[in-house]
N, CA, C and O atoms as a printed pandas DataFrame, in Angstrom:
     atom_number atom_name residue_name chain_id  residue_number  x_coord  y_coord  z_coord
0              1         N          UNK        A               1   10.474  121.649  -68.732
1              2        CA          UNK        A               1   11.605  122.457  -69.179
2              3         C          UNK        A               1   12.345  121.752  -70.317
3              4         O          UNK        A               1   12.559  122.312  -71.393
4              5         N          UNK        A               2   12.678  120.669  -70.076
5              6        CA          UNK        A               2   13.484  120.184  -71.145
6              7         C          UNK        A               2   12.435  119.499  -72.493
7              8         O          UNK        A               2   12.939  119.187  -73.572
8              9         N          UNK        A               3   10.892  119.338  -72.196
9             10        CA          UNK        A               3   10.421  119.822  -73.268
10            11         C          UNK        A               3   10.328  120.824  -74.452
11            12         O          UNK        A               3   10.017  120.690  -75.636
12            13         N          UNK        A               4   10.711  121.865  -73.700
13            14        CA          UNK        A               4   10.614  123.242  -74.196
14            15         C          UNK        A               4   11.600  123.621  -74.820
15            16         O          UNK        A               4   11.414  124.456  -75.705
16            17         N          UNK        A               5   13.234  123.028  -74.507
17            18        CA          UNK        A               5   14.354  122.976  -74.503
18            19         C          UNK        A               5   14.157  122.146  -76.121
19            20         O          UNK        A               5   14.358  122.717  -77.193
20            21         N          UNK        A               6   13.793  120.929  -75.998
21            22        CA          UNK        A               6   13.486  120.067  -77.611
22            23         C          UNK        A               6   12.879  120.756  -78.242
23            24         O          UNK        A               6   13.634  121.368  -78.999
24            25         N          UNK        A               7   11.756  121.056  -78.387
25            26        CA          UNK        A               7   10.916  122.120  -79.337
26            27         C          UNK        A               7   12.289  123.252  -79.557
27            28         O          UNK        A               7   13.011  123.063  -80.536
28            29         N          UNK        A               8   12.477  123.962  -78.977
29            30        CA          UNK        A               8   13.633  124.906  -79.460
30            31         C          UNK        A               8   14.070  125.033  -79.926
31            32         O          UNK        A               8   14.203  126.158  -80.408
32            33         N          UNK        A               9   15.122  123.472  -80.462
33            34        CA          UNK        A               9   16.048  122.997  -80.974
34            35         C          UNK        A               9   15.676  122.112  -81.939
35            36         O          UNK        A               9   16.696  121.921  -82.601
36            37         N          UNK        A              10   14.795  121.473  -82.384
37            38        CA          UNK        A              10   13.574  121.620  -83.895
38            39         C          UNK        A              10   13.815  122.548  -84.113
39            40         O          UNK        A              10   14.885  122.686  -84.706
40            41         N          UNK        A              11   12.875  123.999  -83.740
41            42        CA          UNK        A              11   12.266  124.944  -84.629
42            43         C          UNK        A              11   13.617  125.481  -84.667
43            44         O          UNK        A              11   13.598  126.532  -85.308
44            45         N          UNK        A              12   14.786  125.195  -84.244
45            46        CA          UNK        A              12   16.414  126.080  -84.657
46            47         C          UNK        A              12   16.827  125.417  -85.899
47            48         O          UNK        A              12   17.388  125.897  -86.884
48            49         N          UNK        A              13   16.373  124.014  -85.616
49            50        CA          UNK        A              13   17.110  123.138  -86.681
50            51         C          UNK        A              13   16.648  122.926  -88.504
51            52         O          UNK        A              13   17.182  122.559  -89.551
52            53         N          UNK        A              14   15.240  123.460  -87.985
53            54        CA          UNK        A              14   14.282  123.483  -89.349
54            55         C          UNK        A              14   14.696  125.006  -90.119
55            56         O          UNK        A              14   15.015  125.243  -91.283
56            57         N          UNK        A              15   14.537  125.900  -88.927
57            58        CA          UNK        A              15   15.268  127.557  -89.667
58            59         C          UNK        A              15   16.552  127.532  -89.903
59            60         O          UNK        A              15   16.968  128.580  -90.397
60            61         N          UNK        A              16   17.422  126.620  -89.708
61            62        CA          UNK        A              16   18.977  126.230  -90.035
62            63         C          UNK        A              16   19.083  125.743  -91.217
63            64         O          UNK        A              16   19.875  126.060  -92.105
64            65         N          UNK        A              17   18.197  124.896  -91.214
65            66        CA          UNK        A              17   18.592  123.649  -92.676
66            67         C          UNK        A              17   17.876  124.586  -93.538
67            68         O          UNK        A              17   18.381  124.496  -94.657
68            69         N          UNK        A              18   17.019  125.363  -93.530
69            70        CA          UNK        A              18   16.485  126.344  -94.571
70            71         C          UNK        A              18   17.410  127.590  -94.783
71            72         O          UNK        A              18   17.325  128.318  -95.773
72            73         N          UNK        A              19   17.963  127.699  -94.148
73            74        CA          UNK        A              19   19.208  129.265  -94.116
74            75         C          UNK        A              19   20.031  128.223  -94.663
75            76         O          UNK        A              19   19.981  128.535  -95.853
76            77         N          UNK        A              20   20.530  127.516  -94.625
77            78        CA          UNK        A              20   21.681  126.808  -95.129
78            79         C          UNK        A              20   21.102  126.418  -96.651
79            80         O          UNK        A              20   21.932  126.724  -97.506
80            81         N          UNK        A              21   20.053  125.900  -97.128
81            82        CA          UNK        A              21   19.607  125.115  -98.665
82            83         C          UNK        A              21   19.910  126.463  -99.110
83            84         O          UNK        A              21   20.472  126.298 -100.193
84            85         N          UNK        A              22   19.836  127.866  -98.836
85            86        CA          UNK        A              22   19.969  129.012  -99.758
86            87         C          UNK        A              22   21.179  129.567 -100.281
87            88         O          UNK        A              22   21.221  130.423 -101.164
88            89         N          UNK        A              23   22.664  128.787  -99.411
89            90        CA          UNK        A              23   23.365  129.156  -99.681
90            91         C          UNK        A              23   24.050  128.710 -100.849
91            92         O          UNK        A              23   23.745  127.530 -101.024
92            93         N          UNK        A              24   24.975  129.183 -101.884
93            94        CA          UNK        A              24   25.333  128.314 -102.924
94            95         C          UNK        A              24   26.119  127.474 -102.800
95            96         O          UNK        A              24   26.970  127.823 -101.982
96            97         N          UNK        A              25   26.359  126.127 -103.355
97            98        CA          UNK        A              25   27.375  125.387 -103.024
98            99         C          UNK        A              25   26.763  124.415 -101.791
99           100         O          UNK        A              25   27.459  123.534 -101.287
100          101         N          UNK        A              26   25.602  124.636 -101.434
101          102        CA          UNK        A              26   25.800  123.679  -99.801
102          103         C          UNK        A              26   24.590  122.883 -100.103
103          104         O          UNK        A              26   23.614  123.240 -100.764
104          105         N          UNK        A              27   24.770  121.913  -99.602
105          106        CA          UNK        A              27   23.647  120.299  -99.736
106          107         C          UNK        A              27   23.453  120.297  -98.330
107          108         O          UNK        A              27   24.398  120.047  -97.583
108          109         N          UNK        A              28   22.247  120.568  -97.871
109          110        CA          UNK        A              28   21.300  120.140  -96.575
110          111         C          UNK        A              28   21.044  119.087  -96.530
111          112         O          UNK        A              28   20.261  118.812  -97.439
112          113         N          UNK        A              29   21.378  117.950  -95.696
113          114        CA          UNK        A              29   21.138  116.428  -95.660
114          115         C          UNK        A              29   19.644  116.092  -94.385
115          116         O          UNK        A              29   20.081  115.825  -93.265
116          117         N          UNK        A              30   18.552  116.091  -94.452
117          118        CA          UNK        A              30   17.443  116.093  -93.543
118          119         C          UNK        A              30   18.346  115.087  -92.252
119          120         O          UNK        A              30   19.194  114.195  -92.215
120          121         N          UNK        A              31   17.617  115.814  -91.420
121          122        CA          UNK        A              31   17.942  115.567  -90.024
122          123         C          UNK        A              31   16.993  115.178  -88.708
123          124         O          UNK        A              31   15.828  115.576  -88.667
124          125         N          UNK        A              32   17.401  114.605  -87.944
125          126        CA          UNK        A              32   16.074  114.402  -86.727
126          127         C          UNK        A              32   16.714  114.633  -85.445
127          128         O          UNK        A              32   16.043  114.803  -84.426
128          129         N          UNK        A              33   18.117  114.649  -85.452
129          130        CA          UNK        A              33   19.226  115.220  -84.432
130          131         C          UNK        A              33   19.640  116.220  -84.295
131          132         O          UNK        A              33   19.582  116.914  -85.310
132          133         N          UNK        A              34   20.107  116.707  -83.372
133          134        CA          UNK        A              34   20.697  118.063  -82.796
134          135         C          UNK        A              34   21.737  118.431  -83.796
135          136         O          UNK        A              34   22.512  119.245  -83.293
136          137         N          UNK        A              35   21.974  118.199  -84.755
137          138        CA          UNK        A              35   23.246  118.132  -86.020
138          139         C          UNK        A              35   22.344  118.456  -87.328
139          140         O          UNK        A              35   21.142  118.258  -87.504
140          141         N          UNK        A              36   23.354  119.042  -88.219
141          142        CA          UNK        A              36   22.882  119.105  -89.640
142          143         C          UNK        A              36   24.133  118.132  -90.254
143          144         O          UNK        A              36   25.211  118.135  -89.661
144          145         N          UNK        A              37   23.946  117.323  -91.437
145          146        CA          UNK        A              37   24.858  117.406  -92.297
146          147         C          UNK        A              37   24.842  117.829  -93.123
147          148         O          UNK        A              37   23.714  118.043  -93.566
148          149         N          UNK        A              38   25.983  118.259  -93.937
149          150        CA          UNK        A              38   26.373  119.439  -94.829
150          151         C          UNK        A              38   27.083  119.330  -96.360
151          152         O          UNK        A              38   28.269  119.651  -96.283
152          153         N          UNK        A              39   26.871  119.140  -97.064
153          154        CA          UNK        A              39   27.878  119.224  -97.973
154          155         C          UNK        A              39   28.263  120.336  -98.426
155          156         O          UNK        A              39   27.374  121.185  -98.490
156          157         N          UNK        A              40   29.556  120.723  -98.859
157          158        CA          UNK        A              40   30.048  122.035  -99.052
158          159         C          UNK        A              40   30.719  121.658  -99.996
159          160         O          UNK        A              40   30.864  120.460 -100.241
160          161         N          UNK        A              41   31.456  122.968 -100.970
161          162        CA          UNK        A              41   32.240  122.809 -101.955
162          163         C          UNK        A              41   34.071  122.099 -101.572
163          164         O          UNK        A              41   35.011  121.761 -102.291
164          165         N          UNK        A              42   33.882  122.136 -100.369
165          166        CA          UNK        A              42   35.550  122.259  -99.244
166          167         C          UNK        A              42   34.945  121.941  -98.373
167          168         O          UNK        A              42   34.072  122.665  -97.894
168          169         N          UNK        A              43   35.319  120.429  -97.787
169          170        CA          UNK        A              43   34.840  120.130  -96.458
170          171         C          UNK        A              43   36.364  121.158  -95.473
171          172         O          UNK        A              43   36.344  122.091  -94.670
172          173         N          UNK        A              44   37.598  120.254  -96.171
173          174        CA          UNK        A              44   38.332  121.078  -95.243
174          175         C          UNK        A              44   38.522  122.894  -94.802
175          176         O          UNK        A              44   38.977  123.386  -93.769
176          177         N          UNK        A              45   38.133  123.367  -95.677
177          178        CA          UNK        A              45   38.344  124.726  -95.841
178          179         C          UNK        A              45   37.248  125.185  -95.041
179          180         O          UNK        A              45   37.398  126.161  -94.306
180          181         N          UNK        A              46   36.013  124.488  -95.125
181          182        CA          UNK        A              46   34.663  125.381  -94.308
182          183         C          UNK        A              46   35.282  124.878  -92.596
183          184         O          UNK        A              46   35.310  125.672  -91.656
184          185         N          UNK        A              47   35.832  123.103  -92.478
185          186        CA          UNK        A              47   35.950  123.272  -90.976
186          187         C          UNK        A              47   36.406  124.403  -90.732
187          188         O          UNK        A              47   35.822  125.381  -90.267
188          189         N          UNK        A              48   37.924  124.226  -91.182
189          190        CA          UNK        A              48   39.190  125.506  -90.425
190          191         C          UNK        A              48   38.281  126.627  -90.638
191          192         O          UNK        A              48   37.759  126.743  -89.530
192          193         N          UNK        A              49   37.920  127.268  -91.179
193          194        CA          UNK        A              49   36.854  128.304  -90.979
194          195         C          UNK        A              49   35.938  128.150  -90.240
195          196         O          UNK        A              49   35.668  129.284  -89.845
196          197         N          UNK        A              50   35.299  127.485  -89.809
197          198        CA          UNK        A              50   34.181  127.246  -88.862
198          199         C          UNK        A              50   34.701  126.970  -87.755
199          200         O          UNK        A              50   34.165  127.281  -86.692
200          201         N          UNK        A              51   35.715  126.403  -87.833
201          202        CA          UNK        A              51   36.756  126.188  -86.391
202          203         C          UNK        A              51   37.274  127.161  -85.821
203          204         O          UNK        A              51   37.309  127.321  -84.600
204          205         N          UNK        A              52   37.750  127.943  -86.701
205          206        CA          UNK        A              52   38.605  129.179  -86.383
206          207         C          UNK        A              52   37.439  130.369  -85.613
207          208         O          UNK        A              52   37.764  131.173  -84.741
208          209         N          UNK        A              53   36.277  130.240  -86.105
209          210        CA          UNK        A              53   34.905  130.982  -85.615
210          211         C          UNK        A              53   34.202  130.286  -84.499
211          212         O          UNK        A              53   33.059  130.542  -84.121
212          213         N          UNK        A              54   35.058  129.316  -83.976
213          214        CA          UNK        A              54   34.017  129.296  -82.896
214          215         C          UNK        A              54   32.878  128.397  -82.975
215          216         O          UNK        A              54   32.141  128.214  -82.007
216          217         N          UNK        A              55   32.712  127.826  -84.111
217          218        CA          UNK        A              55   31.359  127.540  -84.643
218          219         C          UNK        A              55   31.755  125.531  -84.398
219          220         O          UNK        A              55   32.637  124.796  -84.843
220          221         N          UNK        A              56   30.890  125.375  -83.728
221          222        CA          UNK        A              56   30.913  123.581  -82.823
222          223         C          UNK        A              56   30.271  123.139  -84.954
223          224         O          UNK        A              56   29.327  123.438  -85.685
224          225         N          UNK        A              57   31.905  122.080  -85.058
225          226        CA          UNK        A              57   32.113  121.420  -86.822
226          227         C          UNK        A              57   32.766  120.357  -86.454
227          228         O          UNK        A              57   33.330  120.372  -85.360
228          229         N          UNK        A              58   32.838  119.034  -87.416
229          230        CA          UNK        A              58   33.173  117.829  -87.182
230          231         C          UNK        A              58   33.237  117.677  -88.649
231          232         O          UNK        A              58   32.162  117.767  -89.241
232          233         N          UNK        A              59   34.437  117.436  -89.428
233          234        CA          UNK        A              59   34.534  117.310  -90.390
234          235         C          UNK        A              59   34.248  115.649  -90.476
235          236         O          UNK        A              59   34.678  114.894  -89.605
236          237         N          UNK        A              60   33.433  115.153  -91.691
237          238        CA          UNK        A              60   33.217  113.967  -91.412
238          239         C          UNK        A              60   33.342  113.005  -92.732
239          240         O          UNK        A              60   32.921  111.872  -92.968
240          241         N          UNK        A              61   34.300  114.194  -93.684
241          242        CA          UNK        A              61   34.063  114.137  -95.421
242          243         C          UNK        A              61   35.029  112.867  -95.507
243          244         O          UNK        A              61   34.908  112.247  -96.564
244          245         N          UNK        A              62   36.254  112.200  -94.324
245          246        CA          UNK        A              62   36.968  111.061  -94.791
246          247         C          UNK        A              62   36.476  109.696  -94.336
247          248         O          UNK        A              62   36.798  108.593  -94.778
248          249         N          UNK        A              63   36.041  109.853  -93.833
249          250        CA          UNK        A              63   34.688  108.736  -92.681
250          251         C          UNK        A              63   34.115  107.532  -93.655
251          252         O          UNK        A              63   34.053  106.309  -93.530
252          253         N          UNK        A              64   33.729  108.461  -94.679
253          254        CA          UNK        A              64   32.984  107.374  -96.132
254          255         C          UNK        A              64   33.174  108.007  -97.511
255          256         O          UNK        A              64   33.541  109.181  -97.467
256          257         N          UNK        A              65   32.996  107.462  -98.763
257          258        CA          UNK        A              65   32.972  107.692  -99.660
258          259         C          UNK        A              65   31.689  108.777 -100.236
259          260         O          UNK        A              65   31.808  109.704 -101.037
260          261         N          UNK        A              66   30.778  108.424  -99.710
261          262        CA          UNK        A              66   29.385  109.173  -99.394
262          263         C          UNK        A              66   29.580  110.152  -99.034
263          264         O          UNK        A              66   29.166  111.008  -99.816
264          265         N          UNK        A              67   30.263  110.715  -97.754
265          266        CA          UNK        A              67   30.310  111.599  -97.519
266          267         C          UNK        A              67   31.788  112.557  -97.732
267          268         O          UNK        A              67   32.384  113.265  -96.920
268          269         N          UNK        A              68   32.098  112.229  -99.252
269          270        CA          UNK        A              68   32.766  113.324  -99.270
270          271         C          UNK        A              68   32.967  114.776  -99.267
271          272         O          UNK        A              68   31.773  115.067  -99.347
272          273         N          UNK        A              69   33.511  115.813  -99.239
273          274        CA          UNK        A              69   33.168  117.085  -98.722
274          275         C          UNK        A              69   31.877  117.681  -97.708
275          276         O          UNK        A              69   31.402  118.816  -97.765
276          277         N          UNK        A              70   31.429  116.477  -96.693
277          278        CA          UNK        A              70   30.345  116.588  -95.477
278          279         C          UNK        A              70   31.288  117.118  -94.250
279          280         O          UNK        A              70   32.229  116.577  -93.669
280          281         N          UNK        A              71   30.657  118.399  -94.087
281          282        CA          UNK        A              71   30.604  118.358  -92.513
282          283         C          UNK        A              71   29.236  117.963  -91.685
283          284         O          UNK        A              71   28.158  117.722  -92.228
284          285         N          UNK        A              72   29.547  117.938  -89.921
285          286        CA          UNK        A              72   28.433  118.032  -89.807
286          287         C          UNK        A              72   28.934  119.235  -88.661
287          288         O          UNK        A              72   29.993  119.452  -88.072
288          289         N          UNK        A              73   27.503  119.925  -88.681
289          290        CA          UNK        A              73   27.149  121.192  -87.609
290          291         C          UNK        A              73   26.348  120.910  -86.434
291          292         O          UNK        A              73   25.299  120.292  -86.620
292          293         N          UNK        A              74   26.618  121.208  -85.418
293          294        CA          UNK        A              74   25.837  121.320  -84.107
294          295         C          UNK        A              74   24.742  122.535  -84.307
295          296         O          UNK        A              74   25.289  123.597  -84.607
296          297         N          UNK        A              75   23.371  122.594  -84.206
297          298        CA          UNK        A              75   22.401  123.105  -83.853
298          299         C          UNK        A              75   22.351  123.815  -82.585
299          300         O          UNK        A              75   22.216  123.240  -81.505
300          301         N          UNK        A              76   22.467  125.132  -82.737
301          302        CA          UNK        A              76   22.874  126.056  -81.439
302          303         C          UNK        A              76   21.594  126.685  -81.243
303          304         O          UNK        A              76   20.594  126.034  -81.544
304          305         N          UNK        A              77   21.452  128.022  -80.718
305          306        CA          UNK        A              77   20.568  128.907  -80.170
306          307         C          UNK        A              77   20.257  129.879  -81.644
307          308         O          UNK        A              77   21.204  129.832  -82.428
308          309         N          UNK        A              78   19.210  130.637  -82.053
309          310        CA          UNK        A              78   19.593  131.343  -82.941
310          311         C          UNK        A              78   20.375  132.281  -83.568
311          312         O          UNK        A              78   20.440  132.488  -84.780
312          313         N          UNK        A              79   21.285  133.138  -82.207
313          314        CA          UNK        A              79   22.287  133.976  -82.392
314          315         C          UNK        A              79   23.530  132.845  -82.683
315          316         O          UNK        A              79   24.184  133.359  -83.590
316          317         N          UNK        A              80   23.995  131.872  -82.418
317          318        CA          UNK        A              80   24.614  130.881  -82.495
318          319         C          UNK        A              80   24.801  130.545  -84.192
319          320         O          UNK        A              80   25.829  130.607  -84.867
320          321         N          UNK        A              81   23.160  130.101  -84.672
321          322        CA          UNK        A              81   23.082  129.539  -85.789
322          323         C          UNK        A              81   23.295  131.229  -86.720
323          324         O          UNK        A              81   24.054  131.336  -87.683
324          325         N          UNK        A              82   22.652  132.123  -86.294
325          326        CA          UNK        A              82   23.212  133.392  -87.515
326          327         C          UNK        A              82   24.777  133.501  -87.918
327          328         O          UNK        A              82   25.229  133.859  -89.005
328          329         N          UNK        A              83   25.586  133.045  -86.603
329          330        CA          UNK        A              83   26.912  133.114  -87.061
330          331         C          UNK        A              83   27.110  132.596  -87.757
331          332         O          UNK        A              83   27.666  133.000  -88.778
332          333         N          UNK        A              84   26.583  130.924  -87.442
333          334        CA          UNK        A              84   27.395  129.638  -88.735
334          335         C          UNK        A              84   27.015  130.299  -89.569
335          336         O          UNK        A              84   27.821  131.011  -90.168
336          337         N          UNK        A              85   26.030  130.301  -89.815
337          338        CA          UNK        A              85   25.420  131.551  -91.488
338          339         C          UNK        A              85   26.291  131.669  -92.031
339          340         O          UNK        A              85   26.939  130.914  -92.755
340          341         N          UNK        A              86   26.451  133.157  -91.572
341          342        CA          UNK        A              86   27.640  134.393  -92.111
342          343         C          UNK        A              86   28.552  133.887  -92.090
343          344         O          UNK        A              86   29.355  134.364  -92.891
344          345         N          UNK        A              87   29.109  132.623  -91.227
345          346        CA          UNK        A              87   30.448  132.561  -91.269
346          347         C          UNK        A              87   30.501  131.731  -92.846
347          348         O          UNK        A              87   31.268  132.191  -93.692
348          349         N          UNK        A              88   29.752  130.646  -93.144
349          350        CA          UNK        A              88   29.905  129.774  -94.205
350          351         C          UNK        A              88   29.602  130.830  -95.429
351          352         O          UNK        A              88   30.060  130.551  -96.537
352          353         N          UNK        A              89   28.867  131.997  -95.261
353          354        CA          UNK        A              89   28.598  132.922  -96.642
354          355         C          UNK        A              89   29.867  133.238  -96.932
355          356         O          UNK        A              89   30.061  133.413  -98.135
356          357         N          UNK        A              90   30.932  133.391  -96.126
357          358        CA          UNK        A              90   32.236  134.016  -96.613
358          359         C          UNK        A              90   32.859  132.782  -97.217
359          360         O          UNK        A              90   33.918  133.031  -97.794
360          361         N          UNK        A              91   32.386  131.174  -97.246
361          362        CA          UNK        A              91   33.168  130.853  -98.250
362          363         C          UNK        A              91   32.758  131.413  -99.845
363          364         O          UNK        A              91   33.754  131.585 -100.547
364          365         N          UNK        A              92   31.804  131.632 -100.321
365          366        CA          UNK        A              92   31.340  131.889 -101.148
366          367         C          UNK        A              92   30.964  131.147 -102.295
367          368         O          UNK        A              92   30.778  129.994 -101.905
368          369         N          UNK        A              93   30.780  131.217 -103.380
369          370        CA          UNK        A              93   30.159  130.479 -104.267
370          371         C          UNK        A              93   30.916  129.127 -104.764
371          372         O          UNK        A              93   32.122  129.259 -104.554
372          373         N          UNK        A              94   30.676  128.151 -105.223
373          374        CA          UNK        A              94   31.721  127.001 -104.844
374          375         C          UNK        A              94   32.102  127.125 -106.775
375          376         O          UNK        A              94   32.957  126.400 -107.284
């Protein structure tokens, strides 16, 4: 079971980081964890939006110099990950 459970959450995380490279404005950082990191045009503006939706965000853009404007995202179920989607399409073009 919890094999099946890992595979899951790969093949969520690989169709995530590919829905996400399409959006404008956003930097897909490769991953091997249950997390994406993110760069966005507005780290703060995508949390509170992603926060405000429900959507599991960890702003992480003051942490390092590197990672300025990074969030990172939790890797959900696919109805899960369609939201973050849509929710980050409404920031719109950076």
């Amino acid at each position: 079971m919890l094999d099946a459970q890992a595979a899951e959450l790969r093949a969520q995380r690989v169709a995530l980081a590919r829905e996400m490279a399409t959006l404008p404005g956003i930097t897909v950082f490769p991953s091997a964890g249950n997390f994406l990191l993110v760069r966005v045009p507005d780290a703060s503006v995508a949390f509170e939006m992603l926060l405000t939706s429900r959507v599991l965000v960890k702003n992480v853009s003051k942490m390092h110099a590197l990672l300025a404007n990074c969030v990172r995202l939790t890797v959900g179920t696919a109805e899960e990950n369609a939201h973050m989607v849509a929710t980050l399409k409404k920031l719109g073009p950076s």
